[in-house]
C-alpha positions as CSV (number, residue, x, y, z in Angstrom):
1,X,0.0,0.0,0.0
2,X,1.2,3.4,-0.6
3,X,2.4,5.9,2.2
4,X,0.1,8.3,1.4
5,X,-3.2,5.7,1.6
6,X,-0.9,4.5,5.1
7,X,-0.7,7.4,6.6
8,X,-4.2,9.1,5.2
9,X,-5.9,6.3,6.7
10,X,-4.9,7.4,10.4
11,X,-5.7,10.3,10.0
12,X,-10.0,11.4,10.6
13,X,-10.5,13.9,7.4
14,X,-12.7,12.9,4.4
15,X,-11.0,12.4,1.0
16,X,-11.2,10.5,-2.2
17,X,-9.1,10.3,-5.2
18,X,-9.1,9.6,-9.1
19,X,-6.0,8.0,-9.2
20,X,-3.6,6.0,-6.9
21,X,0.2,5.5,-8.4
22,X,2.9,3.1,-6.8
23,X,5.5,6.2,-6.2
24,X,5.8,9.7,-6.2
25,X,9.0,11.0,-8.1
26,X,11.1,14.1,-7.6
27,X,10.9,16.9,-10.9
28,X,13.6,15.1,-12.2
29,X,11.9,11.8,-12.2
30,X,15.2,10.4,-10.7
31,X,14.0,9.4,-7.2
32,X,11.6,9.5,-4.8
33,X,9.5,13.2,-3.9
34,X,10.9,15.2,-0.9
35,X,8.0,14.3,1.3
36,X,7.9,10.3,0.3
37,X,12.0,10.5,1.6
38,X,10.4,11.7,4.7
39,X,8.1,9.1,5.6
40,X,9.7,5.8,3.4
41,X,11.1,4.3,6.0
42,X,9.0,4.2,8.9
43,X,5.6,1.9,8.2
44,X,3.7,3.8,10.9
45,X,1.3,6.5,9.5
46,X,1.0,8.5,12.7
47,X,5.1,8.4,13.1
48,X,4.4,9.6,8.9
49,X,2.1,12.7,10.0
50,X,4.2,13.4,12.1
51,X,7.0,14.1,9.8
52,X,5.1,15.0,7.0
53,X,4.0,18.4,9.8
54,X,7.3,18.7,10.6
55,X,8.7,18.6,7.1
56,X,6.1,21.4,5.4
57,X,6.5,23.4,8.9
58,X,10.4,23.2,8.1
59,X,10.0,24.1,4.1
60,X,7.3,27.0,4.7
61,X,8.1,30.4,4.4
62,X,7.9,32.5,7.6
63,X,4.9,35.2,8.1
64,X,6.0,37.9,9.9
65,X,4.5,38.1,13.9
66,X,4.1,34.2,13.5
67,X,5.8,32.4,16.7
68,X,9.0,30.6,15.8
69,X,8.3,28.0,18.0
70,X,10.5,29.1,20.8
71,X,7.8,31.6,21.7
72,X,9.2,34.9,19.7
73,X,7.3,36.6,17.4
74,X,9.3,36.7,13.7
């Protein structure tokens, strides 16, 4: 089974889809996506959400007066 159906099933939101494919490749077509590197490895879809959050937190860009985490505003 996919990561994505994995990890989508623990997780309580609605969804449905046209299509399922067996991997998600990076632009170049070379390797797996940056998020699939993420979560690859692990087999357990909340340890997956978990990282996925952490890795779009991580790659999203900063909006000013947003905590940074440690409680300051940016």
């Amino acid at each position: 089974m996919p990561a994505a159906t994995t990890t989508r099933s623990a997780a309580p939101l609605p969804c449905t889809c046209d299509t399922i494919v067996p991997a998600v490749l990076n632009h170049d077509g070379t390797g797996p996506g940056p998020m699939e590197l993420l979560v690859g490895h692990t087999g357990d879809p909340h340890t997956d959400f978990e990282l996925l959050q952490e890795g779009l937190r991580s790659r999203r860009a900063p909006v000013a007066g947003e905590p940074d985490g440690l409680g300051n505003a940016r």
